[in-house]
C-alpha angles and dihedrals in degrees: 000000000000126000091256099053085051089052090054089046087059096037094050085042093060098048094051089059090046099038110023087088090053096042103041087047094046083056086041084056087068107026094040134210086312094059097046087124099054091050100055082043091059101038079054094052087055094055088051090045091049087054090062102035105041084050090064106024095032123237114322119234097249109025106184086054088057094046096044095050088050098047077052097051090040084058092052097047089050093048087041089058091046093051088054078050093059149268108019111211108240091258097058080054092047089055091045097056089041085053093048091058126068121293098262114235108287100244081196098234094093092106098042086052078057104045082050086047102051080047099058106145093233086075127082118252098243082052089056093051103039082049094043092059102037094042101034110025097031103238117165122232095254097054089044083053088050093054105047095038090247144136105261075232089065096055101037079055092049084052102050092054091045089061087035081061100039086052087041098052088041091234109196118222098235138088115280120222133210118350100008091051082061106056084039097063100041087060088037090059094042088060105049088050096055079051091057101041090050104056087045095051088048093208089180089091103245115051124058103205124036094210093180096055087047094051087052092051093057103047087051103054090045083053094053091037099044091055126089097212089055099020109128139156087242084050092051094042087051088048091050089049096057098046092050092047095041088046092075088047095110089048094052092088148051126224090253093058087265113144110233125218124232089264108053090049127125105237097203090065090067123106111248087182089061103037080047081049097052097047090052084055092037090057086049090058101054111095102047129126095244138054101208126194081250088057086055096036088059098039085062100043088056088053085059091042095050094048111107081204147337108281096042089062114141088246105184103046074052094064087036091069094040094061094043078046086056088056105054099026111016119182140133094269095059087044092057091041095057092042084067098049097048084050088067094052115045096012145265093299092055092053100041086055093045078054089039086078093060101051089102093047109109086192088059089034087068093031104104099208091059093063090043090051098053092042092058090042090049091048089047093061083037099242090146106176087041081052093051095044080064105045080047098057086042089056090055096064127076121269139146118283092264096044085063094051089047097061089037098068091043083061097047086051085058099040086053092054 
């Protein structure tokens, strides 16, 4: 393959994670929630087509035009060669005599009517999310299998019954209003924010950091935020919390692959544009009714984001949002996380007995940070043996390549005391 065709393959790549969501919901526009199918087929048929085509005739000036007149032409030419077949249903007529006529105007929130419409609450939430990624940011089966440690049959499957649902509930592609936004754009952020969490957690086993599902988390959730159809103080706070959170992308890990706690990063790797970023979203959200987990969430990512360093954390607002984080969303992971924190700011004994509450909790017992996080408390007050007996339990449970390294050496640490 020469240098140039690999250029076009990565070129091509990256315009079918930008403008997969806008093309395959212009075609949406006319084929509507049932032909959801057909649209991403023929979106799909205009990237091929562009592989063949850009090579010869060189990129076009505006590539998403050119993609979007060719998916269009691709849709005529299948419902064409049905029609020699035989009956057409009056609404195949109806899309070929929509295609026949000029493209409309883009009015620029067909991917945003996608994105609500993946989203629809009548989905599960597995469903959303596995949608989402194929129909708006343009993954292919194999890479949604990848992430979610799953056969590429299951998801095609998953797939399959998400658009069964949408055609069975009759979902309609436009943007919903009142009471049904609503519901919309809880499951929407929802959504967005499993994407997010997925790609950080890195639950493929080795990377750390699934910089492409966070990117697309975060394109999604300033697009819904951005909007004023969709604009709203929980959108903002979810758009604060991802750029805190992805600023610190390029820190995560060491040279050799290691993950690097909070702690041991190196702050000037951070990204200021995006933690500028997420305080300009975090004051747009203030004022609002509600005070979301997201709201929370944010407000103690941006304690993180405004700390010159670790030691100097603002540790009690810290614990502040925590408890407030108890109230709305309560779960074992908040509960270790602000165990920690507490343990900042009054000492190792005040967060071991904050800890001391969850030993009987099967959920904590299988939850790999609480063991950490009792192994470097215990190892703080020098109780070596008790410090090893953690890291030990955690490295009993399951967790990615770099995860294990990571509380090795943490063991090691505790054995060498």
């Amino acid at each position: 393959m020469s240098e140039s065709r690999t250029d076009l393959h990565v070129l091509i790549d990256r315009l079918s994670r930008r403008e997969s969501g806008r093309l395959v919901g212009a075609l949406t526009r006319t084929f509507g929630a049932q032909g959801l199918s057909f649209a991403e087929d023929c979106a799909q048929d205009a990237f091929v087509a562009a592989l063949d085509t850009w090579g010869e005739r060189g990129v076009p000036d505006n590539p998403f035009a050119w993609l979007l007149t060719t998916a269009r032409n691709r849709a005529l030419d299948r419902l064409r060669r049905n029609a020699m077949i035989g009956a057409l249903e009056p609404k195949v007529i109806s899309w070929i005599e929509q295609l026949r006529a000029p493209a409309p105007e883009m009015p620029g929130d067909e991917e945003l009517s996608l994105i609500v419409l993946c989203c629809d609450p009548a989905l599960e939430e597995e469903a959303r999310l596995a949608l989402t990624l194929k129909t708006v940011c343009g993954f292919r089966v194999e890479e949604i299998a990848r992430a979610f440690l799953a056969t590429p049959q299951a998801i095609a499957q998953r797939l399959v019954r998400a658009k069964a649902r949408l055609r069975e509930e009759n979902v309609v592609f436009a943007m919903p209003s009142g009471v049904g936004l609503r519901a919309r754009m809880e499951s929407t952020l929802r959504t967005i924010y499993l994407m997010f969490t997925e790609g950080y957690a890195a639950s493929d086993g080795d990377r750390l950091v699934r910089e492409d599902l966070c990117d697309e988390a975060l394109r999604l959730a300033e697009t819904v935020a951005l909007h004023k159809a969709t604009a709203s103080p929980q959108a903002h706070a979810l758009c604060a919390l991802i750029l805190f959170q992805h600023a610190r992308r390029r820190a995560r890990v060491a040279n050799d692959g290691r993950p690097l706690m909070l702690e041991d990063q190196d702050r000037a790797l951070w990204d200021r544009s995006m933690i500028v970023r997420g305080f300009d979203h975090l004051a747009r959200a203030q004022g609002g009714p509600l005070l979301t987990s997201y709201h929370l969430e944010a407000g103690i990512a941006s304690v993180h984001a405004a700390a010159a360093s670790w030691a100097t954390t603002a540790w009690a607002a810290l614990v502040s949002y925590y408890d407030g984080l108890m109230e709305v969303a309560p779960s074992p992971v908040v509960a270790v996380n602000r165990a920690v924190a507490l343990s900042m700011f009054k000492g190792p004994e005040a967060g071991l007995e904050a800890l001391a509450g969850l030993e009987t909790n099967k959920t904590v017992q299988r939850h790999l940070p609480y063991h950490t996080a009792v192994g470097e408390l215990e190892l703080r007050r020098g109780r070596f043996a008790a410090a090893r007996a953690a890291f030990e339990r955690a490295l009993a449970l399951p967790m990615s390549g770099q995860e294990r390294k990571l509380i090795e050496s943490k063991l090691l640490k505790a054995s060498d005391a």
